[in-house]
C-alpha positions as CSV (number, residue, x, y, z in Angstrom):
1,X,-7.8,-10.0,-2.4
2,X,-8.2,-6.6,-2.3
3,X,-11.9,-6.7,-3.5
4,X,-13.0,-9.3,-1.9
5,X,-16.7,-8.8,-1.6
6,X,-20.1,-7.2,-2.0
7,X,-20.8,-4.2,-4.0
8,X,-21.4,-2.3,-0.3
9,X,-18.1,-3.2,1.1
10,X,-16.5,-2.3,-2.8
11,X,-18.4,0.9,-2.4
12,X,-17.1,1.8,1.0
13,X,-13.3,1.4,0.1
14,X,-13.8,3.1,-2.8
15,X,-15.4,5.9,-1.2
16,X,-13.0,6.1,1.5
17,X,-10.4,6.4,-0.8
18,X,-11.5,9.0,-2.1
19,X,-11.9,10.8,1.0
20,X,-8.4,10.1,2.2
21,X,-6.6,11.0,-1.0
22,X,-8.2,14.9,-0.1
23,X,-7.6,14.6,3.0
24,X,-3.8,13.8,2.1
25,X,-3.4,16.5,-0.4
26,X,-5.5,18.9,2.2
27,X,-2.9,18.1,4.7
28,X,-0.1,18.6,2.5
29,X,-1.5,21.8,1.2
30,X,-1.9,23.1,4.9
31,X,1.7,22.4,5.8
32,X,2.9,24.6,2.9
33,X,2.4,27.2,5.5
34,X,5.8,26.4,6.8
35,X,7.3,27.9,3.3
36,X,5.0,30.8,2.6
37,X,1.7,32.0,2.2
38,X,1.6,32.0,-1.7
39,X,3.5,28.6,-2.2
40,X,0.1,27.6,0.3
41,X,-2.6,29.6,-1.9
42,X,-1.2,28.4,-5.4
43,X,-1.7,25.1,-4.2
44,X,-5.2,25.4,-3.0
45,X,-6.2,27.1,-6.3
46,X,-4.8,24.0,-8.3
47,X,-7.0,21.4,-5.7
48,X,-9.9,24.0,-6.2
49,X,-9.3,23.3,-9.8
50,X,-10.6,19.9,-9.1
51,X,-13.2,19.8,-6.0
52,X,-14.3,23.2,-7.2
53,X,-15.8,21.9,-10.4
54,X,-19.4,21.0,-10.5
55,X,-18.0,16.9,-10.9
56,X,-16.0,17.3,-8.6
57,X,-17.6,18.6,-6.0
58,X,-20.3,15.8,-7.1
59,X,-17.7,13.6,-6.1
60,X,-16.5,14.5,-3.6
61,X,-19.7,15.3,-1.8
62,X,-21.0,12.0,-2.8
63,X,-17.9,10.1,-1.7
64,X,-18.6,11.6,2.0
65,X,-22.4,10.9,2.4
66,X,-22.0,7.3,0.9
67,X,-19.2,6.8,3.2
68,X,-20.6,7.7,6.4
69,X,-24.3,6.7,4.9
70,X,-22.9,3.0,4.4
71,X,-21.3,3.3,7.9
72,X,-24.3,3.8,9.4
73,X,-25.9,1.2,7.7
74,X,-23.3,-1.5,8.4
75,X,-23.6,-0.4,12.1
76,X,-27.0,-0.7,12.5
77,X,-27.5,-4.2,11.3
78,X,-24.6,-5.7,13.4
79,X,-25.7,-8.1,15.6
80,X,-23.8,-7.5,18.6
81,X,-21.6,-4.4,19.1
82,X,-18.9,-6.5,20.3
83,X,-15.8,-6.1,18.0
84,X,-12.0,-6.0,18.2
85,X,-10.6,-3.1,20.3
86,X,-8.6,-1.8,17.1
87,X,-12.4,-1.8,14.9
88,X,-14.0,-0.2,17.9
89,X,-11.9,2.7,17.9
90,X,-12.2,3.2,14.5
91,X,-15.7,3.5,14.8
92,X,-16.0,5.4,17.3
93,X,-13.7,8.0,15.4
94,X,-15.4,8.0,12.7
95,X,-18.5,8.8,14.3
96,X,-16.7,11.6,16.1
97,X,-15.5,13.1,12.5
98,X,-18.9,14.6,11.5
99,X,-19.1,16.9,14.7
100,X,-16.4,18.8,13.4
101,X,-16.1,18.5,9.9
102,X,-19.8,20.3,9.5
103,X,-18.7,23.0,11.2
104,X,-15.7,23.6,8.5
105,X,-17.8,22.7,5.9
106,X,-20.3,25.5,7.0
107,X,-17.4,28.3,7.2
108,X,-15.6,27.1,3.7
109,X,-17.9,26.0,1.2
110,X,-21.2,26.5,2.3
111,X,-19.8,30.3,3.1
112,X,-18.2,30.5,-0.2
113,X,-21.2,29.3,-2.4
114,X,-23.6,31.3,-0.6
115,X,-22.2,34.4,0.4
116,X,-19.0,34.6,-2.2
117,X,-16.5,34.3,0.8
118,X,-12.8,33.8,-0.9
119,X,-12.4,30.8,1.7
120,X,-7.9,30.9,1.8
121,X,-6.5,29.0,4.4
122,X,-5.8,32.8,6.0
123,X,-9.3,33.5,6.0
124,X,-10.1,30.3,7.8
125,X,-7.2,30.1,10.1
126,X,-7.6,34.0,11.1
127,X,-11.7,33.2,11.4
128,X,-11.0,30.6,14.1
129,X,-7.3,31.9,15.7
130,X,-7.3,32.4,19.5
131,X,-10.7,30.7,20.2
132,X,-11.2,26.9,20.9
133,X,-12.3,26.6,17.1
134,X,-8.5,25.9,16.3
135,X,-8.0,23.4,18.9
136,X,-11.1,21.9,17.5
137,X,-10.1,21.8,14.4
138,X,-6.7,20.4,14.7
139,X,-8.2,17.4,16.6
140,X,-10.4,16.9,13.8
141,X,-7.2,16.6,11.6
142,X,-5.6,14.6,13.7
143,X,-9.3,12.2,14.5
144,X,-9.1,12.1,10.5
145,X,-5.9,11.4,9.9
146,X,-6.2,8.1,12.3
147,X,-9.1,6.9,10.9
148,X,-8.3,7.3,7.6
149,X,-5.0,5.6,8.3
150,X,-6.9,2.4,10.1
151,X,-9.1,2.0,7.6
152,X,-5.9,2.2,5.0
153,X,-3.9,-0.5,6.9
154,X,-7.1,-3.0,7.7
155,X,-7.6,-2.8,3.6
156,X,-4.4,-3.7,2.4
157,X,-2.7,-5.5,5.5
158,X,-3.1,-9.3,4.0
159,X,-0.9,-7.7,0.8
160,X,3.1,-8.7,0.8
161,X,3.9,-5.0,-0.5
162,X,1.9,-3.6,2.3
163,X,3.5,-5.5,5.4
164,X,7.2,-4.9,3.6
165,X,6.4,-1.2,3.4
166,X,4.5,-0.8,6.9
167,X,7.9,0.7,8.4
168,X,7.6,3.7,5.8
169,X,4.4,4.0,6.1
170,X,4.2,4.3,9.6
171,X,7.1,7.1,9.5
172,X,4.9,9.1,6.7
173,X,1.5,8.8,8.7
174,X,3.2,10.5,11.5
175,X,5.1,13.1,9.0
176,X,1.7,14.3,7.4
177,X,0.0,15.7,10.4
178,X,2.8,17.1,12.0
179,X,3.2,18.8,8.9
180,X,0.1,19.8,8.4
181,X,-0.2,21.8,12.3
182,X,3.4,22.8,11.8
183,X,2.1,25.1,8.7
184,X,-1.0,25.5,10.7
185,X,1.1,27.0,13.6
186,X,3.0,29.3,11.4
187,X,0.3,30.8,9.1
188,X,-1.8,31.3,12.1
189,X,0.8,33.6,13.9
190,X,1.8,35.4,10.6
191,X,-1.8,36.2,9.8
192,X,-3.0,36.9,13.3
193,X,-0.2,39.4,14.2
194,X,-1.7,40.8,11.0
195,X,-5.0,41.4,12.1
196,X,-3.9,42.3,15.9
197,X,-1.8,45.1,14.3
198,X,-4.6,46.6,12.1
199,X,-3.2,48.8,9.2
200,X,-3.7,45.8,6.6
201,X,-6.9,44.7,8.4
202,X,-9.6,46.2,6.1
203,X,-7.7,45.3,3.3
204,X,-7.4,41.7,3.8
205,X,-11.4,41.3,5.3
206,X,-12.2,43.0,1.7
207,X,-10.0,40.3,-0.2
208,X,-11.9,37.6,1.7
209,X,-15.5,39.6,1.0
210,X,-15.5,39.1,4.9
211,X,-19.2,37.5,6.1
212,X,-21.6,40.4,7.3
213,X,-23.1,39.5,10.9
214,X,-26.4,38.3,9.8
215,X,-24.4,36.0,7.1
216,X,-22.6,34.6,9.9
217,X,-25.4,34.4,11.7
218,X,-27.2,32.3,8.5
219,X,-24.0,30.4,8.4
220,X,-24.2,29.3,11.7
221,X,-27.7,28.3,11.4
222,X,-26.8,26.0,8.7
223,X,-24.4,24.8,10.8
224,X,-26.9,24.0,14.0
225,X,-29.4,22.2,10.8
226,X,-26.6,20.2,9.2
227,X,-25.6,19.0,12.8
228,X,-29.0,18.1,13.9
229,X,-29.7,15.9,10.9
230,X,-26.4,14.0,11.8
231,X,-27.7,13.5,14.8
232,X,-30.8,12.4,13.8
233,X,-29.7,9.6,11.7
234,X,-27.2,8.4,14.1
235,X,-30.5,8.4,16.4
236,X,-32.1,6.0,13.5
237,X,-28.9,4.1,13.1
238,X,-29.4,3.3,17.0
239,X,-33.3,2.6,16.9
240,X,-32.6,0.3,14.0
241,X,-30.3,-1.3,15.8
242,X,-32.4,-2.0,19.1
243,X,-35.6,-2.5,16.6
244,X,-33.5,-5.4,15.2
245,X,-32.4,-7.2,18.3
246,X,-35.6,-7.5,19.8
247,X,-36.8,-9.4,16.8
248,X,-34.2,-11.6,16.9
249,X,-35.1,-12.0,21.0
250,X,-38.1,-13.0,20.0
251,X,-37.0,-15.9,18.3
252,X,-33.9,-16.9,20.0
253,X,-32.9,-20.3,21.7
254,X,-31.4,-20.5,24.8
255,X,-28.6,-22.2,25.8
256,X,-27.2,-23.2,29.2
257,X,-23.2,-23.9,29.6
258,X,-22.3,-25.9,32.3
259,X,-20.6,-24.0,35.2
260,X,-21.2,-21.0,33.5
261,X,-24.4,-18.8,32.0
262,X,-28.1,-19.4,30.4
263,X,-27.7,-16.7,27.9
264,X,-30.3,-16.8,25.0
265,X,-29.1,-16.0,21.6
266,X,-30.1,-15.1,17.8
267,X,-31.0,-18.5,15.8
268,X,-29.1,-18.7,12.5
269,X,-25.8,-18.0,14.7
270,X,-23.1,-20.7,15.5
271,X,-22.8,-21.7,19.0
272,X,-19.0,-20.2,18.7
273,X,-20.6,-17.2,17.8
274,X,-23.5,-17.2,20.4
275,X,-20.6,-17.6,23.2
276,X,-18.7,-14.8,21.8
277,X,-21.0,-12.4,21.4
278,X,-22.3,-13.1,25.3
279,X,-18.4,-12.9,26.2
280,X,-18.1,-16.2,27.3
281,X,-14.7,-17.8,27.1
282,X,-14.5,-19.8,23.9
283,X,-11.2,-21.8,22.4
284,X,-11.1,-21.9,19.0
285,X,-7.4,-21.7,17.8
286,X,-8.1,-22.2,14.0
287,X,-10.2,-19.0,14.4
288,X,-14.1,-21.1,14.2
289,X,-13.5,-22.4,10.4
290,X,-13.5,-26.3,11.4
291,X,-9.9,-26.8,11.3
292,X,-9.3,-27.8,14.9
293,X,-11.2,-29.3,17.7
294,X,-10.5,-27.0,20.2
295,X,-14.0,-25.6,20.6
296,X,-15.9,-28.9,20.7
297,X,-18.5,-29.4,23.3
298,X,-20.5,-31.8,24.7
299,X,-24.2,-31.9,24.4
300,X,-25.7,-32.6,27.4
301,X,-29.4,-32.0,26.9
302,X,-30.7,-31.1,23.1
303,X,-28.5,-33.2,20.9
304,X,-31.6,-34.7,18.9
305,X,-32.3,-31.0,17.8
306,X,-28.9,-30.5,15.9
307,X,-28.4,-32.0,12.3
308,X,-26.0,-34.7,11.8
309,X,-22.3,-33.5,11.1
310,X,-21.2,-32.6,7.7
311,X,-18.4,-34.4,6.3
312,X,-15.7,-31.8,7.6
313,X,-16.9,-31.9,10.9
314,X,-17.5,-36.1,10.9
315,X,-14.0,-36.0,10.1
316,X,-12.3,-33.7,12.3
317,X,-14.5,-35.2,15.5
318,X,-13.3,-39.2,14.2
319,X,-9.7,-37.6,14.4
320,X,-10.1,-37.0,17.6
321,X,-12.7,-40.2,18.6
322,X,-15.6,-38.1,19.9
323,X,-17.9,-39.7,21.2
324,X,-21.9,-39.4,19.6
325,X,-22.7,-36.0,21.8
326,X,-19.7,-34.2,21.0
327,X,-19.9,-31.7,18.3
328,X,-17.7,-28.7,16.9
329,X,-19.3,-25.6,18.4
330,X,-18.4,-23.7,14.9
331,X,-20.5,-25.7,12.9
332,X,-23.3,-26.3,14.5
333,X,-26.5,-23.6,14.7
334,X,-28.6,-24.3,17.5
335,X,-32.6,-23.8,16.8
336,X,-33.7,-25.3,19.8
337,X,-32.4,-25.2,23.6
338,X,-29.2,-27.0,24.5
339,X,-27.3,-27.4,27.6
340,X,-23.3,-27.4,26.7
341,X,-20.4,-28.4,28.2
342,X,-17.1,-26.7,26.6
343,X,-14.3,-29.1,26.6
344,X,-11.4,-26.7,26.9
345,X,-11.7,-23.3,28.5
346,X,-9.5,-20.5,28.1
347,X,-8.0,-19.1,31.5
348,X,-9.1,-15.4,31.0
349,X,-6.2,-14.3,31.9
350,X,-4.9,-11.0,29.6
351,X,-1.4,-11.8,29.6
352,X,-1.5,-14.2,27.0
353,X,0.0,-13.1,23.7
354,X,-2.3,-13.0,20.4
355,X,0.2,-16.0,19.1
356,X,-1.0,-18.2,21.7
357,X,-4.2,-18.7,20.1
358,X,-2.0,-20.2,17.2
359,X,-2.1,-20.3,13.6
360,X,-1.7,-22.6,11.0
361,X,1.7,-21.7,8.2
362,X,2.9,-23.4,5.4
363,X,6.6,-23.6,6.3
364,X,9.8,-25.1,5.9
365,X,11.3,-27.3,9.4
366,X,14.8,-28.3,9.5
367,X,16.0,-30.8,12.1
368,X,19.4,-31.3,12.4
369,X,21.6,-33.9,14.9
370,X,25.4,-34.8,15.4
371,X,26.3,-37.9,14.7
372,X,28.0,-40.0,17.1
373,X,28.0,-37.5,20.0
374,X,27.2,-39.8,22.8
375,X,30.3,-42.1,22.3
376,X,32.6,-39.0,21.1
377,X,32.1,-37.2,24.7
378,X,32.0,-40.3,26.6
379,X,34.6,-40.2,29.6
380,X,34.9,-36.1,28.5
381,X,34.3,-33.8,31.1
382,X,31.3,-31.8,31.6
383,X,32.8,-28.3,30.5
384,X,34.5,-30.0,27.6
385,X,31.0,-31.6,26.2
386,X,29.5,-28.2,26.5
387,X,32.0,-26.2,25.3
388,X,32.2,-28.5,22.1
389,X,28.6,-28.3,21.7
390,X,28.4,-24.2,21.7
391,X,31.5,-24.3,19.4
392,X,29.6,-26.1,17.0
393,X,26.3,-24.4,17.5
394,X,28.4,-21.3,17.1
395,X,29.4,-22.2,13.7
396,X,26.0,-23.5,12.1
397,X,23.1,-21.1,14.0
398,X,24.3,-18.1,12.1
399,X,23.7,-20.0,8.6
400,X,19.9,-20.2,10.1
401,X,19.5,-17.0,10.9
402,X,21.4,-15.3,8.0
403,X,18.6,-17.1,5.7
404,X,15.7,-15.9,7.9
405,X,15.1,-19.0,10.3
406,X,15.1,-18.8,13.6
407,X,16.0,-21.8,15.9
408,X,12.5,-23.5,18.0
409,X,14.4,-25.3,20.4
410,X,18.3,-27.3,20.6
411,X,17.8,-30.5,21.4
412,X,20.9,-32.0,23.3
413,X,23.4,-32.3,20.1
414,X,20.8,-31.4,17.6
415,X,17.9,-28.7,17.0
416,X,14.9,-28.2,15.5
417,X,14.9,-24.5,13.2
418,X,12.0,-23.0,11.2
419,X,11.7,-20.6,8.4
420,X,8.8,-18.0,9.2
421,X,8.5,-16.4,5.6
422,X,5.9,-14.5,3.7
423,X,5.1,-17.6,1.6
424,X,5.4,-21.3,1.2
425,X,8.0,-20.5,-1.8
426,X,10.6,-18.2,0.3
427,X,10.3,-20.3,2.9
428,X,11.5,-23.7,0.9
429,X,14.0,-21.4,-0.7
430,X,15.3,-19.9,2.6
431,X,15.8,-23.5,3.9
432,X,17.6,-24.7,0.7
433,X,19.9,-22.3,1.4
434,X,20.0,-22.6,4.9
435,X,21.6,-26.1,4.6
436,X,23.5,-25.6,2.0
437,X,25.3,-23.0,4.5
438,X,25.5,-24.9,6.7
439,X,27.0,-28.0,5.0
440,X,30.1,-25.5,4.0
441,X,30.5,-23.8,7.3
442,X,30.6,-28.0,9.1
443,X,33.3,-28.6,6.2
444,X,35.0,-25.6,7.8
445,X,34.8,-26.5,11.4
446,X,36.1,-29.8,10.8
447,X,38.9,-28.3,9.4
448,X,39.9,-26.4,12.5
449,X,38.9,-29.7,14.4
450,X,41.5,-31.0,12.3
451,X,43.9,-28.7,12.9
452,X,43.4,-29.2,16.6
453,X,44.1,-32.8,16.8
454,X,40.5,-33.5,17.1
455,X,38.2,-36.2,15.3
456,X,35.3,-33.9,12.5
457,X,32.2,-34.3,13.5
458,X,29.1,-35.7,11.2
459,X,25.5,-34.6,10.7
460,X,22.2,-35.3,9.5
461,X,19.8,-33.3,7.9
462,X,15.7,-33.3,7.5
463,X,14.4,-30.3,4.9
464,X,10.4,-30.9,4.8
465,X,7.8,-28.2,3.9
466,X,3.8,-28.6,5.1
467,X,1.4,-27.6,7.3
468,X,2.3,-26.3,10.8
469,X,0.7,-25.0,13.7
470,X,2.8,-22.1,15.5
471,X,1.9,-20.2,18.8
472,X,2.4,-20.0,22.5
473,X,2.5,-23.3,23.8
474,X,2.5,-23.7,27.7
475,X,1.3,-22.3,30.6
476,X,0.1,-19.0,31.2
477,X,3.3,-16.5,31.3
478,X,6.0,-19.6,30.8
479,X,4.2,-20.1,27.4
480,X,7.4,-20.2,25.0
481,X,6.4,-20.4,21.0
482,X,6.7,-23.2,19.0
483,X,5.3,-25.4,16.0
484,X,4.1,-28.7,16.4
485,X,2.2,-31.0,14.2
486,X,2.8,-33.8,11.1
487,X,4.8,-31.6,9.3
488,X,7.7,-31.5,12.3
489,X,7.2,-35.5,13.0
490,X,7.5,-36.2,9.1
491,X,11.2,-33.4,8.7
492,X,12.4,-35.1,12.3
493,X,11.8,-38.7,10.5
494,X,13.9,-37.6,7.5
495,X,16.6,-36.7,9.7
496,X,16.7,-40.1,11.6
497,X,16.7,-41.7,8.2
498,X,19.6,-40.2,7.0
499,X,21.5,-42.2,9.5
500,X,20.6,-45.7,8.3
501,X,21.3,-44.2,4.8
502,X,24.6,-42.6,5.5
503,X,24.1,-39.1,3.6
504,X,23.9,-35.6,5.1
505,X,20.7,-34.6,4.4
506,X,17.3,-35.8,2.9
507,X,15.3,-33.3,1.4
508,X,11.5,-33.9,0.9
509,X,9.6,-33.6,-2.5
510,X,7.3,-31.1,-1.1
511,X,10.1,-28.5,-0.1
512,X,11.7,-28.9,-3.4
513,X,8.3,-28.3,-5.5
514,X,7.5,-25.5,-3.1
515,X,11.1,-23.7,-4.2
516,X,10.2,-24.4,-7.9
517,X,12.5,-27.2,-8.3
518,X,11.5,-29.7,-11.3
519,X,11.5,-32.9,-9.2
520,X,11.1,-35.3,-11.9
521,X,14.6,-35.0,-13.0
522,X,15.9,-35.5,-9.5
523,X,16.9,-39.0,-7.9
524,X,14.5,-38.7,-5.3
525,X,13.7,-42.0,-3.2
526,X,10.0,-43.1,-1.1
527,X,10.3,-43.5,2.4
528,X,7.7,-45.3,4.7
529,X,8.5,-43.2,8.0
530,X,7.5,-44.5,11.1
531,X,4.7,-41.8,11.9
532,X,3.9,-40.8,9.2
533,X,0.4,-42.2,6.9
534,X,1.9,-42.3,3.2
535,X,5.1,-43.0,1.8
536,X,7.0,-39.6,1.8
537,X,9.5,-39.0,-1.4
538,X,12.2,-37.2,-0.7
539,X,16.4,-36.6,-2.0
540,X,19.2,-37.5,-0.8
541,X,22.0,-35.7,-0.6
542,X,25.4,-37.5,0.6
543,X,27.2,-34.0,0.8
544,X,25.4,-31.0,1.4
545,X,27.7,-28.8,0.0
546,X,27.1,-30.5,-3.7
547,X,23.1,-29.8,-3.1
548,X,23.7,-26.9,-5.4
549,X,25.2,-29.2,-8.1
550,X,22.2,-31.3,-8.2
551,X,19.7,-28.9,-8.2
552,X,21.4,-27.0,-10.9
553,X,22.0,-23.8,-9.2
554,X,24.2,-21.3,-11.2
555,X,26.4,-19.3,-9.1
556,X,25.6,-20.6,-5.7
């Protein structure tokens, strides 16, 4: 996952890696300023140790011009520089970063190759104290620091490890540069009373082999050359750019929405893309990868052009009975003109939540409904019904939650819960458990019910595991979130079934699989559920509380 791939994009992480893992230790090594100058210096020899060396400054060196080289490059043959807010920023950091990091290059190891400055973090900070250098410089570490960090979380966010340890990680990224300007703070005012006061002045300039004028003034021609050639291929970076997009203009296709704008767009590109990268309103809640139908359109004027649909887009538009001119904007690539209708707009409106544009999750649904409510409360009154209802509710919700569900919606005497999990595997698990729970804790509240005079209340259970789609369903601003699809149908089917079968709860072969449950050695039964295509196998389970039995759990 991690290397997912070409050897540029390999090539990048690797080199920003290496990049952040100095700047890391070059943060650290700054803070030590808080304990003392020498703790600070000792470290710095040990890290010169390494980026000192010929191979490492090799490295090194070659780590930051492939970085920013490949950055570059990568920006210059976008297509459009419309990107996610979050990317954009990154970017635009990163291109900041060279401004001020040539200038510290120039000063440290350009001054200390050249002109045998002993480049200490004194020297530096006392070079720069009480001049706008220092404010520079500690928005460079801070510009860094950020980008470094983004490009850290957008590499390893789709690992498990990663979104478990984000909390932590979040605390340390804030830790390190604090840190690092704490020390910077604290050296700075030691070292600069130093110099202000003047007996150990000459001293210290000879310990640094303090730059001669005309070396600084070498130094900060260096400084004005390295800068320049930045600027000049970020000047290229932009001329490629532009070069490249008025090729592609000149052999674009146009295409016209209806109620909305001619724009005319690169060939080779979807017609999801084409409307995105004009900004025009687009749905496409599977993300444009043919799983939906949510961005079809109809073709008004061009269809002939376009190539028949591939079998995953013949499919999905017979799903939804499309007639011969509709077609799935995220598969087709226009090479002629077409005028398009889209089918479903998005409101515009930037109050809606990142979830409503949905996503699809392999989880576990639970419906669960009292039996015999209806003629238990009939002739009860009102308060009575409801105050049952939240006693009961009372007793059961907390087994939900407890095992990481959370409830989508009650429904009367019943409800509907899901479990929202990392995997498909936690998320069976957390639902086995979820109902076992809760078969104990109804055994319990019919006890008191007992105890009370009252009659115990029954249940019925459905456990399935699929395919679910989960977002903000509903209006703009009254949009609350929820699942739907086959998956809910097929548990709230199980459910009603365990009625006409007289058991607790029926447990579908997919969510025991999913939980690593050997199936084969469990009495599990086919139902033909009205709704649902194929016969669905699943286990009944006239007790709850004995689910553990059966399955074999020690200890439960």
């Amino acid at each position: 996952m991690l290397w997912q791939g070409n050897w540029i994009t390999r090539t990048r992480i690797i080199s920003g890696l290496i990049l952040f893992a100095f700047a890391f230790f070059h943060f650290i090594n700054l803070g030590l300023g808080l304990i003392s100058t020498d703790t600070m210096e000792r470290m710095q020899d040990v890290r010169h140790m390494i980026t000192r060396t010929p191979l490492g400054g090799l490295v090194l060196t070659g780590a930051l011009i492939t970085h920013l080289g490949l950055a570059l490059w990568r920006l210059a043959l976008r297509r459009s520089l419309r990107m996610p807010l979050s990317q954009a920023v990154q970017t635009a950091l990163g291109l900041l970063i060279p401004l001020q990091l040539l200038r510290h290059i120039t000063h440290t190891t350009v001054a200390h190759q050249n002109f045998a400055v002993n480049d200490t973090y004194p020297y530096v900070i006392v070079l720069m104290w009480n001049a706008p250098a220092v404010w520079w410089q500690s928005a460079l570490l801070l510009v860094v620091w950020v980008h470094g960090c983004m490009g850290l979380h957008f590499w390893l966010r789709l690992t498990d490890w990663w979104r478990n340890a984000l909390p932590y990680m979040i605390g340390l990224a804030v830790f390190i540069p604090s840190f690092a300007l704490a020390g910077l703070l604290t050296e700075g005012r030691r070292i600069y009373d130093i110099f202000v006061e003047g007996t150990e002045r000459a001293a210290l300039m000879a310990s640094y082999n303090w730059p001669s004028q005309d070396s600084f003034a070498s130094l900060q021609l260096v400084e004005t050359r390295l800068v320049q050639i930045f600027v000049f291929f970020l000047f290229l970076t932009a001329m490629i750019y532009g070069l490249r997009k008025l090729l592609r203009r000149r052999r674009s296709v146009r295409i016209t929405y209806r109620n909305g704008p001619i724009v005319v767009a690169e060939k080779g590109m979807t017609l999801l893309e084409m409307s995105r990268a004009n900004a025009i309103p687009h749905t496409a809640l599977c993300g444009g990868k043919g799983r939906c139908t949510t961005c079809r359109v109809v073709i008004e004027d061009g269809a002939d052009t376009l190539p028949p649909p591939s079998d995953a887009e013949a499919r999905s538009l017979a799903a939804v009975r499309a007639p011969q001119n509709m077609r799935l904007a995220c598969q087709i690539h226009p090479n002629a003109p077409l005028s398009v209708c889209r089918l479903f707009r998005p409101d515009g409106q930037k109050g809606r939540a990142h979830a409503s544009q949905g996503e699809e999750r392999q989880l576990a649904i639970l419906f669960l409904d009292m039996r015999g409510f209806t003629a238990r409360t009939s002739g009860q009154l009102p308060y009575d019904v409801v105050f049952l209802l939240n006693r009961f509710f009372d007793a059961i919700v907390p087994c939900i939650l407890n095992n990481g569900g959370t409830v989508d919606k009650y429904l009367g005497d019943g409800l509907l819960a899901v479990f929202e999990a990392p995997d498909a595997v936690k998320s069976a698990q957390a639902g086995l458990h979820a109902v076992t729970d809760i078969g104990r804790a109804v055994a319990d509240f019919n006890e008191t019910l007992l105890s009370e005079g009252e009659a115990p209340v029954r249940i019925g259970m459905g456990l399935h595991l699929g395919e679910v789609v989960i977002g903000e369903i509903g209006s703009s601003g009254n949009a609350p979130r929820t699942i739907i699809g086959d998956t809910v149908n097929a548990a709230s089917r199980l459910e009603a079934q365990t009625k006409e079968l007289g058991v607790e709860l029926l447990v579908s072969a997919q969510a025991l699989l999913a939980a690593g449950y050997d199936t084969q050695k469990l009495g599990l039964r086919d139902f033909q559920l009205r709704g649902v295509s194929a016969p669905l196998a699943a286990l009944p389970v006239r007790q709850t509380m004995e689910l553990p039995e059966i399955l074999d759990v020690p200890g439960h």
